[in-house]
BAROPA-639951 format. One record per atom (N, C-alpha, C, CB): atom name; x, y, z. Coordinates in pm, whole numbers, plus 50000, padded with zeros to 5 digits. Glycine has a CB too. Example, Ala and Ser with C-alpha at 12.3 -4.5 7.8 and 13.67 -1.06 7.14 Angstrom:
N,51319,49431,50780
CA,51230,49550,50780
C,51320,49670,50780
CB,51131,49553,50905
N,51285,49775,50708
CA,51367,49894,50714
C,51290,50003,50787
CB,51408,49940,50572
***
This chain:
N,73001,10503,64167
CA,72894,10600,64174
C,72852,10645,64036
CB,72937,10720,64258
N,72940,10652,63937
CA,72921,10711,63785
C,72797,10613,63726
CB,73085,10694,63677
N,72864,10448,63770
CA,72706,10390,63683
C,72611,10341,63759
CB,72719,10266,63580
N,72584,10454,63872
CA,72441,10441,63930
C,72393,10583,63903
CB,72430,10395,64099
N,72440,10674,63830
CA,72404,10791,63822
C,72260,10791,63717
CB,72532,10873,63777
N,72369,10715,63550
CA,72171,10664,63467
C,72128,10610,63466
CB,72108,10644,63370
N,72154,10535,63596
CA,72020,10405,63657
C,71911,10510,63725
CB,72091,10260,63818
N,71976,10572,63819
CA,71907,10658,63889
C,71829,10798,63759
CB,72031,10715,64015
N,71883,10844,63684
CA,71790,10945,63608
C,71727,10848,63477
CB,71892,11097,63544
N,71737,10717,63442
CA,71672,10648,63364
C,71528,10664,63481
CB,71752,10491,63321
N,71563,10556,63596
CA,71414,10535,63679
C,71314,10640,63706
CB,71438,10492,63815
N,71399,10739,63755
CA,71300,10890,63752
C,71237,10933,63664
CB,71354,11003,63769
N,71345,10917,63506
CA,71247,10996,63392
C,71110,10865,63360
CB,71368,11039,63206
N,71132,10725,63422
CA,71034,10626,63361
C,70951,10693,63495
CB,71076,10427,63339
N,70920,10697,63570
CA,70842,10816,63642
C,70736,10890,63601
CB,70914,10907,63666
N,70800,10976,63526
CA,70719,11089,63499
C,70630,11074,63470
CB,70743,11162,63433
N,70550,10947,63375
CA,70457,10926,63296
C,70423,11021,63195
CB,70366,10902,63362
N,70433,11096,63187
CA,70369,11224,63069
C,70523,11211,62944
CB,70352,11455,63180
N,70435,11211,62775
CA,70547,11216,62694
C,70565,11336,62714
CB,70544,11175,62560
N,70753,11387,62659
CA,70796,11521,62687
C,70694,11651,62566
CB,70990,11513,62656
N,70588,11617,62510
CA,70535,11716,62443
C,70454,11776,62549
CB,70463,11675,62319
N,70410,11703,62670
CA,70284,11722,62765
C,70397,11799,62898
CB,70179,11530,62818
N,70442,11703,62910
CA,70586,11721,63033
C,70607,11849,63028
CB,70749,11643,63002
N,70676,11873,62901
CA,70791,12024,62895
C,70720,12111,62810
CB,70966,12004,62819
N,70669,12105,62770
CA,70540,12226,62750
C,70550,12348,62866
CB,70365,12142,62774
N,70568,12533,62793
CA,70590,12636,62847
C,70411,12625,62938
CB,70640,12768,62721
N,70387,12648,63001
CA,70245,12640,63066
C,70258,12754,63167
CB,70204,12484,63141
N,70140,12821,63212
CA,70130,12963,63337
C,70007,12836,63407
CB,70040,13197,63261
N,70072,12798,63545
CA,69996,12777,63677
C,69884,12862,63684
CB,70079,12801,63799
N,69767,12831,63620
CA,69647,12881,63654
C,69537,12812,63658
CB,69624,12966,63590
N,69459,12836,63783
CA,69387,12717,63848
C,69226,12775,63735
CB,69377,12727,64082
N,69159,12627,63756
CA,69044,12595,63659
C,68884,12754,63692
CB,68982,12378,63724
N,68901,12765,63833
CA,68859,12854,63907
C,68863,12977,63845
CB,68919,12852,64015
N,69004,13024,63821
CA,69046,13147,63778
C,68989,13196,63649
CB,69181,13144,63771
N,69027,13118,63529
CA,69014,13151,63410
C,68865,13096,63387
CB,69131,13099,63323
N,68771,13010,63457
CA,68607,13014,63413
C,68520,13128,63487
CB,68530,12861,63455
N,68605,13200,63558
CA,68546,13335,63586
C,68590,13488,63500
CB,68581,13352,63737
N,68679,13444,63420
CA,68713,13557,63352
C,68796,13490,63236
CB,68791,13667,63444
N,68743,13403,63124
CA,68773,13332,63011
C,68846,13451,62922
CB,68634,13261,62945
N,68833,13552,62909
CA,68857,13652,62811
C,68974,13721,62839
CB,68752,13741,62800
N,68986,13704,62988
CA,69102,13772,63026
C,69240,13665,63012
CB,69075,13828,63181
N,69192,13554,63015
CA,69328,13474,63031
C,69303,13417,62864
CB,69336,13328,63187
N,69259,13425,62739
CA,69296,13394,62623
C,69441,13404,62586
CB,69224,13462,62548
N,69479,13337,62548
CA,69627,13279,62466
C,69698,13251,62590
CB,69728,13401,62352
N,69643,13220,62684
CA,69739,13191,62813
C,69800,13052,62782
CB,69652,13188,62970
N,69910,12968,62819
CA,69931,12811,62789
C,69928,12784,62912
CB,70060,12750,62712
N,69840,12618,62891
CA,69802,12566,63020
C,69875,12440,63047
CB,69654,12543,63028
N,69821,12344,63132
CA,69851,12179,63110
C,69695,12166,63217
CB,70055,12090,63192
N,69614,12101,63169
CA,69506,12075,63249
C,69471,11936,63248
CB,69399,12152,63214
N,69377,11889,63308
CA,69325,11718,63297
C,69219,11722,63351
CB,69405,11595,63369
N,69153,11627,63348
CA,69071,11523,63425
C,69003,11415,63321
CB,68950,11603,63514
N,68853,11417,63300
CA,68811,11248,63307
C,68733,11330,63123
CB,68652,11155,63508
N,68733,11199,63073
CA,68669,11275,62915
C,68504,11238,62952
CB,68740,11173,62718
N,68448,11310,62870
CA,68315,11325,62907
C,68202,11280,62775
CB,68302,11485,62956
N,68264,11353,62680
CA,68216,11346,62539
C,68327,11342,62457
CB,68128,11458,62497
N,68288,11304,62311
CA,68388,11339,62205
C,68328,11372,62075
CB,68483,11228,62183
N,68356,11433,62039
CA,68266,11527,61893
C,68398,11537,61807
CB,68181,11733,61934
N,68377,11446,61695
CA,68455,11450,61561
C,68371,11578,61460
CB,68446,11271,61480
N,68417,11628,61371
CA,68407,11715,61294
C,68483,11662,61121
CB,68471,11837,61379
N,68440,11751,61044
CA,68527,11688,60952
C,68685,11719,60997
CB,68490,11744,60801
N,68723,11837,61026
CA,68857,11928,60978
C,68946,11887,61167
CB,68797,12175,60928
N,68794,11925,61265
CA,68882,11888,61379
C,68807,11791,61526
CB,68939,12045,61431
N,68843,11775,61627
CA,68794,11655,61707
C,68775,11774,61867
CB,68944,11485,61713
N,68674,11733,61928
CA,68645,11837,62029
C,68620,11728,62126
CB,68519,11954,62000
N,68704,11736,62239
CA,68670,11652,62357
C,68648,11702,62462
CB,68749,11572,62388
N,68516,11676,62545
CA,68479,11758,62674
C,68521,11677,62769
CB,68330,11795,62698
N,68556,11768,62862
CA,68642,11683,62984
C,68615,11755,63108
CB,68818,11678,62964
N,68597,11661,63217
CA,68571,11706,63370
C,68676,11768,63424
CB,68540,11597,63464
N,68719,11892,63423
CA,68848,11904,63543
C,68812,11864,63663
CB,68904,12049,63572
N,68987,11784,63677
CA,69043,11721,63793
C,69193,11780,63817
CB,69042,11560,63772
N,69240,11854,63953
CA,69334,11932,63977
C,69443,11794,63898
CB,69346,11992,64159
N,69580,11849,63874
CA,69676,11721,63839
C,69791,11731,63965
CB,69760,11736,63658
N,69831,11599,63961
CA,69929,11588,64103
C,70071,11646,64035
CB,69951,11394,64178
N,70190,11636,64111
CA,70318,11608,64050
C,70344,11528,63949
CB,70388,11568,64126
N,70277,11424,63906
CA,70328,11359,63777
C,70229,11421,63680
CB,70328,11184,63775
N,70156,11483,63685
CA,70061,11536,63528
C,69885,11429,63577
CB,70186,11434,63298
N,69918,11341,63651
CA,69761,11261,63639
C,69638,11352,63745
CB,69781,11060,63716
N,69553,11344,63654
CA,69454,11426,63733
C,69376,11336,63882
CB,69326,11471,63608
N,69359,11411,63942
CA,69342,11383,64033
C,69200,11358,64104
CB,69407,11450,64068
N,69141,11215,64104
CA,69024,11195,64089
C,68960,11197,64212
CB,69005,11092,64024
N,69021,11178,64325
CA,69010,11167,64478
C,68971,11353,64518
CB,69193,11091,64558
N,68970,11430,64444
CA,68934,11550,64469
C,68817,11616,64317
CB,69091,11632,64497
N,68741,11676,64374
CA,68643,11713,64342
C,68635,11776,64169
CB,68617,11796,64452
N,68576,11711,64084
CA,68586,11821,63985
C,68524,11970,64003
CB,68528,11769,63870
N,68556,12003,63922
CA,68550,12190,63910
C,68483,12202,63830
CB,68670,12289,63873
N,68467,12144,63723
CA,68364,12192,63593
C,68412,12138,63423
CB,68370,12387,63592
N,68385,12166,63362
CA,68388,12135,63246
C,68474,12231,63169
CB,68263,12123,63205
N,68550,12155,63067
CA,68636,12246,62978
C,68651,12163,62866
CB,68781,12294,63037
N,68657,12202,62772
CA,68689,12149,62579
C,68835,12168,62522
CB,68589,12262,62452
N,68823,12071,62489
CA,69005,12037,62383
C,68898,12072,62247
CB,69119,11788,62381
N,69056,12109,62176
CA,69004,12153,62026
C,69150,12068,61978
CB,68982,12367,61980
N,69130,11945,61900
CA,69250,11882,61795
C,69270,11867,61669
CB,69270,11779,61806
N,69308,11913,61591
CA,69314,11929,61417
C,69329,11775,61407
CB,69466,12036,61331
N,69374,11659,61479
CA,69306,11530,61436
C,69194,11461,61489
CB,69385,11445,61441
N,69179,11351,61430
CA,69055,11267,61451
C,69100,11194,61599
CB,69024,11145,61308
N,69037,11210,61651
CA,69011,11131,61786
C,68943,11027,61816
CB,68965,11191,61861
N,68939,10887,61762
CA,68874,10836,61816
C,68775,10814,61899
CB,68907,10819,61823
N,68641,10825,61938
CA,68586,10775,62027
C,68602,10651,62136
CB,68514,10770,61974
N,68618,10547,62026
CA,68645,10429,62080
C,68837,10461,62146
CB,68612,10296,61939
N,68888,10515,62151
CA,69003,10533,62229
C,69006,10638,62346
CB,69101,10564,62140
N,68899,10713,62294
CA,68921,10828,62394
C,68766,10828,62460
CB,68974,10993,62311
N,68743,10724,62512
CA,68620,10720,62602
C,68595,10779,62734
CB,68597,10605,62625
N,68443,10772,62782
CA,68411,10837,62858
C,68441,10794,63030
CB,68292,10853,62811
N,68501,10874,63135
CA,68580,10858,63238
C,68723,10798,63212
CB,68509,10784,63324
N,68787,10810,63081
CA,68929,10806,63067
C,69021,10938,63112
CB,68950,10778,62924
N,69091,10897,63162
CA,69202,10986,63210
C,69257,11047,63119
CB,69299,10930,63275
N,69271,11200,63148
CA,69384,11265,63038
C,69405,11379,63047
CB,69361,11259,62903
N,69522,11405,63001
CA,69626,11596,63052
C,69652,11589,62857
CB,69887,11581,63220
N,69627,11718,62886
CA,69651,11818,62758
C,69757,11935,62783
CB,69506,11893,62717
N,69793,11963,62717
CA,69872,12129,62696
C,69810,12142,62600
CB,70042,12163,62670
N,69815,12318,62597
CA,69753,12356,62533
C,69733,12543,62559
CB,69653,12260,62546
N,69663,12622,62468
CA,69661,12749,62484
C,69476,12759,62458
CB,69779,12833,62370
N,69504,12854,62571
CA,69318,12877,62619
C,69293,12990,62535
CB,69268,12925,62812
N,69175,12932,62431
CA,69113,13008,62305
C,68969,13069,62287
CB,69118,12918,62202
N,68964,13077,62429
CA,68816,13180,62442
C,68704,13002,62524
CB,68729,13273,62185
N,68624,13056,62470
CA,68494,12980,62539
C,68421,12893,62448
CB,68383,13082,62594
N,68334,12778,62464
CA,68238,12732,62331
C,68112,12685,62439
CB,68317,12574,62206
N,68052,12708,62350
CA,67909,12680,62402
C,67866,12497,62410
CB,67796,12771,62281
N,67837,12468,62489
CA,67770,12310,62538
C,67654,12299,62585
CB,67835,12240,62643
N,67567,12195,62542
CA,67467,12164,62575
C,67438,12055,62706
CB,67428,12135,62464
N,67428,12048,62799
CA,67407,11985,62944
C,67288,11965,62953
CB,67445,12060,63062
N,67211,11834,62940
CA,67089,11811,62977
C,66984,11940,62865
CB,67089,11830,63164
N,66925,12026,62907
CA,66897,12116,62813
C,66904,12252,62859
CB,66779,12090,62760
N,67018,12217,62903
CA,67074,12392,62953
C,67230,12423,62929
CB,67054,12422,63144
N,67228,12542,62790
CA,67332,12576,62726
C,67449,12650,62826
CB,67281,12660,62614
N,67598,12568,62821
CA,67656,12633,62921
C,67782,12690,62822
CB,67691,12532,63060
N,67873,12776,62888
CA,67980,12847,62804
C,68065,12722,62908
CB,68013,13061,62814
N,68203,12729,62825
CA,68303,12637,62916
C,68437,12693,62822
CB,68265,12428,62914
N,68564,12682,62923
CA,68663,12755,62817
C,68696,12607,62762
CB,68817,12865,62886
N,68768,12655,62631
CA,68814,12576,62511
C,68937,12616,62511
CB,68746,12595,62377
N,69054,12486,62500
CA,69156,12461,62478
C,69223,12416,62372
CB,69168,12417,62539
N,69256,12517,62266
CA,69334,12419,62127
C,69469,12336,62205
CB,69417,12554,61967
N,69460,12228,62137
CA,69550,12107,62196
C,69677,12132,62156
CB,69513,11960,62149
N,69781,12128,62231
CA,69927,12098,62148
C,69957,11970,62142
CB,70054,12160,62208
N,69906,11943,62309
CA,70011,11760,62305
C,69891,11704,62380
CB,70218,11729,62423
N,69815,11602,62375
CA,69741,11491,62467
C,69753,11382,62506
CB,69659,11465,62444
N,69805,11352,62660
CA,69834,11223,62693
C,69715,11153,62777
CB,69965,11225,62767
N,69639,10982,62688
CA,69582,10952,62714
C,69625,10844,62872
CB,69538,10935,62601
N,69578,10855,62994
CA,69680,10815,63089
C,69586,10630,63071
CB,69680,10933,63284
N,69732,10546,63077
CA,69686,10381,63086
C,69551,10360,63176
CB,69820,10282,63167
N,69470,10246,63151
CA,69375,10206,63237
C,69379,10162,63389
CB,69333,10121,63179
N,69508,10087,63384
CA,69513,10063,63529
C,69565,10187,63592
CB,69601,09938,63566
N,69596,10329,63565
CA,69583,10428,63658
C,69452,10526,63700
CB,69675,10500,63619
N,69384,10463,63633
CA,69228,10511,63667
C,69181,10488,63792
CB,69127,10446,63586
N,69193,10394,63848
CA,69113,10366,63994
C,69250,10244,64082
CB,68903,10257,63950
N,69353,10307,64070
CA,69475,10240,64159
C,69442,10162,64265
CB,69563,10337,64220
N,69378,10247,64382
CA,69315,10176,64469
C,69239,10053,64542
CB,69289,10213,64465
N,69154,10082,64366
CA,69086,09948,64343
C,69186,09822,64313
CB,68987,09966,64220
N,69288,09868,64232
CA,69345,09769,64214
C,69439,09697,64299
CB,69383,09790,64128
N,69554,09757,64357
CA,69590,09751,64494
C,69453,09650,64597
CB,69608,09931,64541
N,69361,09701,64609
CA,69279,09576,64722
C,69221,09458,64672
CB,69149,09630,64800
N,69197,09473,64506
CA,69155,09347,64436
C,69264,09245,64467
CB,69136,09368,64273
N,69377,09303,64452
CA,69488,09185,64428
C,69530,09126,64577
CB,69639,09252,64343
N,69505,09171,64646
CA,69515,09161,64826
C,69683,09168,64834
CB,69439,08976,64915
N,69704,09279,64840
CA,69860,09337,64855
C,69917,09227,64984
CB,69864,09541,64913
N,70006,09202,64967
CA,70029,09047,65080
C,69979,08973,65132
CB,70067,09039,65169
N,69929,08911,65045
CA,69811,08794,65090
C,69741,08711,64974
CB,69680,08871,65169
N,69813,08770,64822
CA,69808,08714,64699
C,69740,08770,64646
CB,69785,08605,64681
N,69644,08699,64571
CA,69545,08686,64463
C,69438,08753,64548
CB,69511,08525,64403
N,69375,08603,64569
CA,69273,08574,64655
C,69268,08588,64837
CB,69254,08445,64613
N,69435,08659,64876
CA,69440,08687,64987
C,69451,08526,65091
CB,69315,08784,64998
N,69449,08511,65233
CA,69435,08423,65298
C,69314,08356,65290
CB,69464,08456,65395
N,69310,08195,65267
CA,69206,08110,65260
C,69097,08142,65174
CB,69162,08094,65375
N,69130,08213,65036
CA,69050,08229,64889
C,69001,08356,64938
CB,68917,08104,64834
N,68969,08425,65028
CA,68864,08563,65065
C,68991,08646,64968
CB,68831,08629,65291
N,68933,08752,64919
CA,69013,08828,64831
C,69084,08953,64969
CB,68896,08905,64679
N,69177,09017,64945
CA,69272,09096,65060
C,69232,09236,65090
CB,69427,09108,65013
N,69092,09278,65102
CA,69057,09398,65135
C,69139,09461,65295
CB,68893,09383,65139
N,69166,09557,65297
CA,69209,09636,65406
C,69115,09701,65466
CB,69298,09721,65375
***
């Protein structure tokens, strides 16, 4: 039983998906709802939030990424099968790539909620709260649309599934 014990907490922690800066991060459970109705009241609160990136704005000094909230499940991945809520901004003292951190990429931040910043939407200026970043995990590509992938591959039935037709359910 002793050496199935860190087989068993190796597999779980490969699980988690989130590095431990995102993971174990002090954070207060407060839903996206709460704090875009009263931004001022929940300042310096620490969060862990996610969903899909939207924009990315480099600066000289820091990198601002707008992102769709998407509630996050038990492992930290936001959750795309349910509705976004609205818009919210990362604030990162590094450079962010564009080309890495593109638009409908997955991603959870920690972080402490630092008031509000103003965005431009089509041509109507909106407030959205802003998050200085502690830790950002960009989530892999193939967890973006699982689903899809799962029926492309025809889950028992191969590739191309029975007689070349690909394995839709």
């Amino acid at each position: 039983m002793k050496l199935y014990l860190p087989l068993i907490v190796l597999l779980l922690s490969a699980c988690s998906g989130l590095p431990p800066a995102v993971r174990d991060a002090q954070v207060i459970n407060i839903s996206y709802e709460q704090v875009s109705q009263d931004v001022d009241g929940y300042e310096y609160t620490p969060v862990r939030w996610g969903g899909v990136i939207i924009d990315v704005e480099n600066q000289e000094d820091e990198s601002f990424v707008q992102i769709m909230f998407h509630p996050l499940d038990s492992y930290g991945r936001p959750q795309l099968y349910r509705a976004g809520e609205g818009r919210f901004v990362i604030k990162s003292p590094e450079f962010l790539d564009p080309v890495i951190y593109v638009t409908d990429r997955r991603i959870t931040v920690a972080g402490v909620i630092e008031g509000q910043i103003e965005r431009m939407v089509g041509q109507k200026h909106i407030f959205v709260p802003l998050i200085n970043s502690s830790a950002i995990h960009l989530w892999p590509v193939e967890y973006r649309n699982n689903s899809d992938y799962c029926r492309h591959r025809g889950l028992g039935g191969g590739f191309r599934g029975i007689g070349g037709y690909r394995g839709y359910w």
